[in-house]
C-alpha positions as CSV (number, residue, x, y, z in Angstrom):
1,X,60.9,216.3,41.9
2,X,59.7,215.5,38.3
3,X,62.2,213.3,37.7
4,X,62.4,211.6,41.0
5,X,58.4,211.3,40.6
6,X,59.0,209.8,36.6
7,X,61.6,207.3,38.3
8,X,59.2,205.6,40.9
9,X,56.4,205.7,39.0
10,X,58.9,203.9,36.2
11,X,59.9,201.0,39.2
12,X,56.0,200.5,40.1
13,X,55.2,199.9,36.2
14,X,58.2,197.5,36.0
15,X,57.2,196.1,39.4
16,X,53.7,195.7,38.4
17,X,54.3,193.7,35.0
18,X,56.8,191.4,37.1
19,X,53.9,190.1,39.1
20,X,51.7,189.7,36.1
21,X,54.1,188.0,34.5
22,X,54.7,185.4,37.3
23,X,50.9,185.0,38.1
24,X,50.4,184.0,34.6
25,X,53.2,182.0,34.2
26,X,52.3,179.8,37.9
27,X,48.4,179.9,36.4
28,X,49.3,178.7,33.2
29,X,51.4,175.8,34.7
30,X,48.4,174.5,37.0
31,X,50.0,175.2,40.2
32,X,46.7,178.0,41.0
33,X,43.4,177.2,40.6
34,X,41.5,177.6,43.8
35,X,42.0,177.8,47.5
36,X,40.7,173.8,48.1
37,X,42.8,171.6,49.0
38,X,43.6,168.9,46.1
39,X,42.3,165.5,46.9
40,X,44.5,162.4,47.7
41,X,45.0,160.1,45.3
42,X,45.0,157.7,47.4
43,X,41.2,157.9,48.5
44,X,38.6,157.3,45.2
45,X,35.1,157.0,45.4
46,X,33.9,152.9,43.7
47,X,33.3,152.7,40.3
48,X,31.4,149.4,40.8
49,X,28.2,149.4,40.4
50,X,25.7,147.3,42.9
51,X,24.0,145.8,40.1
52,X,27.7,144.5,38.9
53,X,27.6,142.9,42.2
54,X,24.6,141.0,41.9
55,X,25.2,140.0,38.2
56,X,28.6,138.2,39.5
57,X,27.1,136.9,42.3
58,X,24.2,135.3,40.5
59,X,26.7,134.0,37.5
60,X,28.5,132.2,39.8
61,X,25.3,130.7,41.3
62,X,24.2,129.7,38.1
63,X,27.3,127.9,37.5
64,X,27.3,125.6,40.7
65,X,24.0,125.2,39.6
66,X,24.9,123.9,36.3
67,X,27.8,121.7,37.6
68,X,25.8,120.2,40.7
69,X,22.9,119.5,38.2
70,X,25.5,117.7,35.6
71,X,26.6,115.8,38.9
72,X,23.2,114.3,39.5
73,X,22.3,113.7,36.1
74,X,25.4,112.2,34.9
75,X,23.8,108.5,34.6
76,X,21.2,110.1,32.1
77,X,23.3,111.8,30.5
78,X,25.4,108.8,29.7
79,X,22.3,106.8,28.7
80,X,21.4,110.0,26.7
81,X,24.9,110.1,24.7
82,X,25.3,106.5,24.1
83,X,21.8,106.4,22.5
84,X,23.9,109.4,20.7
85,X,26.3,107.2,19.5
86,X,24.0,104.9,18.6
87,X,21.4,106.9,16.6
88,X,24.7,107.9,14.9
89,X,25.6,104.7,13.7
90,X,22.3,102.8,12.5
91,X,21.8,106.4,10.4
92,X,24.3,105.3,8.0
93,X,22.3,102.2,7.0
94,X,19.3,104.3,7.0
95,X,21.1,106.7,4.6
96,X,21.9,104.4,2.9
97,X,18.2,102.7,2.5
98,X,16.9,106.3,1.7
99,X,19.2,106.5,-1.4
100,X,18.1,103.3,-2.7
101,X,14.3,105.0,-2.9
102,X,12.7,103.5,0.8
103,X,11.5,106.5,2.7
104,X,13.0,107.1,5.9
105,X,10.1,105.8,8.3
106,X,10.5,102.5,6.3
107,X,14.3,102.6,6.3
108,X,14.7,103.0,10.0
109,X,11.9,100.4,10.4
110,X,14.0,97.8,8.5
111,X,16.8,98.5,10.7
112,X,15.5,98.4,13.7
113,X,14.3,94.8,12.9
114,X,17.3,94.0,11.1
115,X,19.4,95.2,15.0
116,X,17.0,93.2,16.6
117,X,16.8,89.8,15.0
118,X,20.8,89.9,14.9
119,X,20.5,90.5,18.2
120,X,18.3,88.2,19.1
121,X,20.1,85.3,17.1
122,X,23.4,85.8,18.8
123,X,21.9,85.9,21.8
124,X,19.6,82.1,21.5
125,X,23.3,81.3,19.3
126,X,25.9,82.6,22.2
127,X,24.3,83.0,25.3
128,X,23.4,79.5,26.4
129,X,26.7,77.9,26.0
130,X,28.6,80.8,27.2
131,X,26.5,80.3,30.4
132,X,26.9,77.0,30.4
133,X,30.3,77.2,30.1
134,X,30.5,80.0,32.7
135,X,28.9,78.1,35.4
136,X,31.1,75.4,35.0
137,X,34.0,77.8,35.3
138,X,32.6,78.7,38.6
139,X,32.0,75.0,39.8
140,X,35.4,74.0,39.2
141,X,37.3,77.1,40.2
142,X,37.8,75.5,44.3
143,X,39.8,72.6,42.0
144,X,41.9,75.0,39.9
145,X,42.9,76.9,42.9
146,X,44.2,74.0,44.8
147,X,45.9,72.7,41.4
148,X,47.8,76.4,41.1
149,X,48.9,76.2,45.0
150,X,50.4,73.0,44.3
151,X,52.2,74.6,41.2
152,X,55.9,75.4,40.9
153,X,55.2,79.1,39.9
154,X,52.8,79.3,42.8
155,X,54.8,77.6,45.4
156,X,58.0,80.7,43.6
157,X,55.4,83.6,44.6
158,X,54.4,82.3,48.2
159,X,57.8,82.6,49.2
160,X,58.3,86.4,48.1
161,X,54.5,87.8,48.0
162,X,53.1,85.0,50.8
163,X,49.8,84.6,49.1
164,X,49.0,81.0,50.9
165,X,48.2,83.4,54.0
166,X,45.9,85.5,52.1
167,X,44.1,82.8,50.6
168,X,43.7,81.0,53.7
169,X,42.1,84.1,55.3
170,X,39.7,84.1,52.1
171,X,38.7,80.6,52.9
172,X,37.8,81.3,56.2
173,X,35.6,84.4,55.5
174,X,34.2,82.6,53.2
175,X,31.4,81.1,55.4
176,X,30.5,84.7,57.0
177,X,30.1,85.9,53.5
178,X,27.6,83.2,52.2
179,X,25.9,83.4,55.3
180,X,25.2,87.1,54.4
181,X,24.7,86.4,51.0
182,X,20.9,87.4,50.8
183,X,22.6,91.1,50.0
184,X,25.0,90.7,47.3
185,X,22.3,88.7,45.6
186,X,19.5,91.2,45.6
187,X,22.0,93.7,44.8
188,X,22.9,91.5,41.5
189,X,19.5,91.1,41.1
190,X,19.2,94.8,41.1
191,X,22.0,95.2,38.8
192,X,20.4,93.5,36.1
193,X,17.3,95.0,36.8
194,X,18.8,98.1,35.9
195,X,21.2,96.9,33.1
196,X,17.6,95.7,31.1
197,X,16.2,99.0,32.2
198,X,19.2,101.0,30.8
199,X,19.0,99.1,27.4
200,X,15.3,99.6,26.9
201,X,16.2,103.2,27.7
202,X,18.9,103.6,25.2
203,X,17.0,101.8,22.6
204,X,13.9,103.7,23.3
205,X,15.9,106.7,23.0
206,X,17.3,105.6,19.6
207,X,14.5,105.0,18.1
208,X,13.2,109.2,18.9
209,X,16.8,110.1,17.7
210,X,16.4,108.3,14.5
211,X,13.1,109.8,14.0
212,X,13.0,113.3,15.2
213,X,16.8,114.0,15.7
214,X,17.0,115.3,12.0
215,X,14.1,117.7,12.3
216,X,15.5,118.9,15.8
217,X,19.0,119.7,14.2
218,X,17.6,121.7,11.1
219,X,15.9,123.7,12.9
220,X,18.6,124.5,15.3
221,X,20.7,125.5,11.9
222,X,17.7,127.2,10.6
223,X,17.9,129.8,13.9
224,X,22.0,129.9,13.1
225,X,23.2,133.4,11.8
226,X,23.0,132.9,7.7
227,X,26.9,133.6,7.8
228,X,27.4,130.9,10.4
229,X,25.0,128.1,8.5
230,X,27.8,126.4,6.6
231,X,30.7,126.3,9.3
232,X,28.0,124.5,11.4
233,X,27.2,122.5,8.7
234,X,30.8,121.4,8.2
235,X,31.4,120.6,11.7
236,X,28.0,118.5,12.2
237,X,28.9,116.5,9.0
238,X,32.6,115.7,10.1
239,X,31.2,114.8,13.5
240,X,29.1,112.4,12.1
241,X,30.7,110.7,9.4
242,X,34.1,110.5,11.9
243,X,31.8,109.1,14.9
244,X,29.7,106.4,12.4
245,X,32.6,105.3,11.0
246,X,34.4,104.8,14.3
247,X,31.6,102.8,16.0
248,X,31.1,100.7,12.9
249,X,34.4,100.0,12.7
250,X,34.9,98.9,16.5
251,X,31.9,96.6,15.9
252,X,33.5,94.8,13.0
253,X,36.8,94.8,15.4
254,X,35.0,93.7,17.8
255,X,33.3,90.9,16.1
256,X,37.2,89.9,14.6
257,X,39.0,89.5,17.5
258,X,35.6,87.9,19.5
259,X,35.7,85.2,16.6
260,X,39.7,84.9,16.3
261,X,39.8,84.4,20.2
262,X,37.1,81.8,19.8
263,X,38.4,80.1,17.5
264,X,41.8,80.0,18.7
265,X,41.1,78.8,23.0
266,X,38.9,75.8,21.0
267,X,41.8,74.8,19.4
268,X,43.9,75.8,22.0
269,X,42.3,73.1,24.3
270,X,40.9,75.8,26.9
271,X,37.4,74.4,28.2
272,X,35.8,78.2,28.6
273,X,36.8,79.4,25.3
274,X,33.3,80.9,24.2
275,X,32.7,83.2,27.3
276,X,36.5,83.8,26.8
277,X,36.2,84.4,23.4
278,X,33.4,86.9,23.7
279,X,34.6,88.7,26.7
280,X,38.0,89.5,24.4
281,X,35.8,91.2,21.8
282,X,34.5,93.0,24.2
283,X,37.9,94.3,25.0
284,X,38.5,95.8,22.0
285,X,35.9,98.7,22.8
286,X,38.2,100.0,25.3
287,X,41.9,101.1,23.2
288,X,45.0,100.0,24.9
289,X,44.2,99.0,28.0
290,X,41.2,96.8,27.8
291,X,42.9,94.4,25.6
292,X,46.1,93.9,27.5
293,X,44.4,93.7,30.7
294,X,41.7,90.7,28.9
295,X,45.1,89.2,27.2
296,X,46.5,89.0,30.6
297,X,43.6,87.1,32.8
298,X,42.8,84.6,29.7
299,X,46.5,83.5,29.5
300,X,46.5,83.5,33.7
301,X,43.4,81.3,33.4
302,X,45.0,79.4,31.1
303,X,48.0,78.7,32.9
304,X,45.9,77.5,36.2
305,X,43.6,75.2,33.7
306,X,45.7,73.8,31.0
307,X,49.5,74.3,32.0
308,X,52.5,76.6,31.2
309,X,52.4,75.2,27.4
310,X,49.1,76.2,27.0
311,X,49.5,79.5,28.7
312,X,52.5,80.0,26.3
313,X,50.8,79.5,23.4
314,X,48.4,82.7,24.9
315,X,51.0,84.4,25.0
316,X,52.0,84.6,21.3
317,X,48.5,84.4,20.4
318,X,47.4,87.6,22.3
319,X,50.9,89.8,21.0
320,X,50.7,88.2,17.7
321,X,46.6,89.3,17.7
322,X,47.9,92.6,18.8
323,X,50.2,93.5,16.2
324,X,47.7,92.3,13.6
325,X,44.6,94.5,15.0
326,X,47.3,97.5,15.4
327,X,48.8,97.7,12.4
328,X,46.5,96.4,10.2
329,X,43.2,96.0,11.4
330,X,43.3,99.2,12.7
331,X,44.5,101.4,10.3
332,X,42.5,100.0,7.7
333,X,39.0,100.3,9.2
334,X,39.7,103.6,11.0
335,X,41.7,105.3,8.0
336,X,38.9,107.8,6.7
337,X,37.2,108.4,10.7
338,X,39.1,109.4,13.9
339,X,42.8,110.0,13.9
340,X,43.3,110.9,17.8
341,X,47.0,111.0,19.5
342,X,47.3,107.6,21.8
343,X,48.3,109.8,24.6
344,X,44.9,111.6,24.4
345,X,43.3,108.3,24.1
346,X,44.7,106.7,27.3
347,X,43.9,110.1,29.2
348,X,40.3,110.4,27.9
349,X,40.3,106.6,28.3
350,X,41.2,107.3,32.6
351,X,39.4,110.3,33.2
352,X,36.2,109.7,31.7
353,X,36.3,105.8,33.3
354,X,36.8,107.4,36.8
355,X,33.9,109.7,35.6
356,X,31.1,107.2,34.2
357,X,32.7,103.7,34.9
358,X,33.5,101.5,32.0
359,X,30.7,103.2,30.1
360,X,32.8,106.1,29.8
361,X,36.1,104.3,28.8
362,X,34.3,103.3,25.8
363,X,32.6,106.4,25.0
364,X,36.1,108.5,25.7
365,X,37.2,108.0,22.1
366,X,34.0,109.4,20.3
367,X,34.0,112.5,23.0
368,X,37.6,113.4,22.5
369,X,37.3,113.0,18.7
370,X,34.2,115.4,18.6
371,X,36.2,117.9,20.2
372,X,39.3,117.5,18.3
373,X,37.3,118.0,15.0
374,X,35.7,121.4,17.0
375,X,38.8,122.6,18.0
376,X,40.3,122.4,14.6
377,X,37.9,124.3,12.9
378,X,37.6,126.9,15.5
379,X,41.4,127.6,15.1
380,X,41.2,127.5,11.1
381,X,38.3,130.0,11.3
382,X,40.4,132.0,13.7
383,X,43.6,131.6,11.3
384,X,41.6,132.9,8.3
385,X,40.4,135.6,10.1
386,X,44.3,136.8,10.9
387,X,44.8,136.4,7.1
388,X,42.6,138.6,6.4
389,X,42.9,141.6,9.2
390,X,47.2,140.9,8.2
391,X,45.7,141.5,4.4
392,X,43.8,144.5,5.0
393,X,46.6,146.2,7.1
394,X,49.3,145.5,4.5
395,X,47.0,146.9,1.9
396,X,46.3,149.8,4.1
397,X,49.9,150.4,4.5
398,X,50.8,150.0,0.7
399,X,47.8,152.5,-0.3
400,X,49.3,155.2,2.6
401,X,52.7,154.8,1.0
402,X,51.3,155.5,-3.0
């Protein structure tokens, strides 16, 4: 009996530590912890907040707000930036007035009168006979055009592009059209109307830029972090010496190929050759394309008014002037200001004249250059911070080695 009672109470010990030893083994592994059911994965209660919601929400309102705003402003702001531009440029000579010991009030006094009498004398010196010379352009155009339909190159294109029939339905419009013509007149009327109201504005503006620009900018620096002062320094002064010397430049380009042009239709035998002359200078404001599209219609003109020899001498003129100003010229007005990629030109150039109109094909150059000269020293800042986080973890790495 003893030892029968010895052996089963030896079984229920062993027994007994069996099951302890499996419950803590399956509670140890996780597999028991309560009697609820474990949750599906599956199914999680939001972690986002309803004021996340609303902040989203309202960002994105702000920002069509900010772009439809920009939409309906974009005429001021292109009156606003070419004052910019301006302000930018006639600084230089105030700079340089300052340094010679005039104060700045005085300085930009002088050059404001200085802008406007050379203004005002090309305009009693230019105007008149370009006018003149316009008008007469206009009163014998009906002549020209029945010269060039009787022309052999005209007569070559009628048969493949059949522009007599075109013509001939623009000659019969034409009395419908001056019938109506109380409309496009007022609307030219109003088109100079706002021209002179543009200019006043841009000069107007100018003339605050010159004086309270420099105040406005030093105290935007002034609320910069101390740490940031001198990269923002660096990037204002780049921006300004590269935009002042670009528009300076294009003005003397400008003024060379207006005069060159000139010159050359005078000698050339072309009738127009002032309104010509100046509307090639103006050409040069817009890179690439405006002077091939001005080299094209003077020669075309040419050809109707003075003949094929004429029209050929045009020809080597205009790619003769072209090599000169892109080569030479160029290069050596532009070498210390804006060194842009021609590709990025010719885009800025298309995207910013679908934007703002010719105004914006001449302002593309300065925009793209400003942000070029931002770009690069945000990624040089960026680089030297690399250089320095790569320094600190190699020095790191060298002091955990020692």
């Amino acid at each position: 009996m003893g030892g029968t009672y010895s052996g089963d109470a030896g079984v229920r010990r062993i027994h007994a530590s069996w099951v302890h030893r499996c419950r803590s083994a399956v509670f140890r592994r996780g597999h028991v912890t309560n009697d609820l059911p474990e949750s599906s994965p599956e199914v999680r209660p939001s972690r986002v907040a309803l004021k996340t919601v609303f902040t989203a929400c309202f960002g994105v309102l702000i920002v069509l707000g900010l772009v439809m705003a920009i939409i309906h402003s974009l005429v001021a702001i292109t009156l606003t930036y070419v004052a910019l531009l301006l302000a930018v440029t006639l600084d230089h000579g105030v700079k340089m007035l300052v340094r010679r010991g005039l104060r700045r009030s005085l300085s930009i006094a002088v050059v404001s009168i200085l802008l406007a009498g050379l203004l005002t004398g090309l305009g009693f010196t230019l105007i008149p006979p370009a006018i003149s010379q316009g008008q007469a352009l206009v009163e014998q155009a009906p002549s020209h055009i029945h010269n060039a339909r009787n022309s052999r190159l005209f007569r070559h294109l009628d048969a493949r592009f059949h522009l007599a029939d075109h013509i001939e339905k623009l000659e019969k419009g034409l009395p419908t059209m001056l019938e109506g013509a109380a409309t496009p007149i007022l609307a030219a009327v109003g088109g100079v109307l706002s021209f002179v109201g543009a200019a006043v504005t841009v000069l107007l503006l100018t003339a605050f830029m010159l004086i309270f620009g420099g105040r406005l900018i030093h105290a935007a620096m002034d609320e910069a972090r101390p740490e940031s002062r001198n990269l923002y320094g660096d990037v204002l002064d780049k921006i300004y010496r590269s935009i002042g010397g670009y528009l300076g430049g294009l003005a003397l380009i400008c003024t060379v190929n207006a005069t060159l042009t000139s010159t050359f239709l005078a000698i050339n035998g072309v009738s127009f050759f002032l309104p010509l002359g100046i509307l090639s200078g103006l050409s040069s404001m817009i890179p690439y394309a405006g002077p091939v599209v001005t080299g094209v219609v003077i020669t075309l003109l040419t050809l109707i008014t003075g003949g094929s020899w004429h029209a050929l001498a045009c020809v080597i003129y205009f790619i003769a002037y072209g090599q000169f100003e892109g080569n030479i010229l160029g290069p050596l007005i532009f070498r210390r200001t804006v060194h842009v990629n021609p590709l990025v030109v010719i885009l800025s150039v298309l995207f910013l004249g679908e934007m703002a109109g010719i105004v914006g094909a001449i302002i593309a150059v300065p925009v793209v250059a400003a942000l070029q000269i931002i770009v690069r020293e945000v990624l040089r800042v960026r680089r030297q911070q690399l250089k320095v986080q790569r320094t600190e973890v190699r020095a790191a790495a060298e002091s955990d080695d020692g």
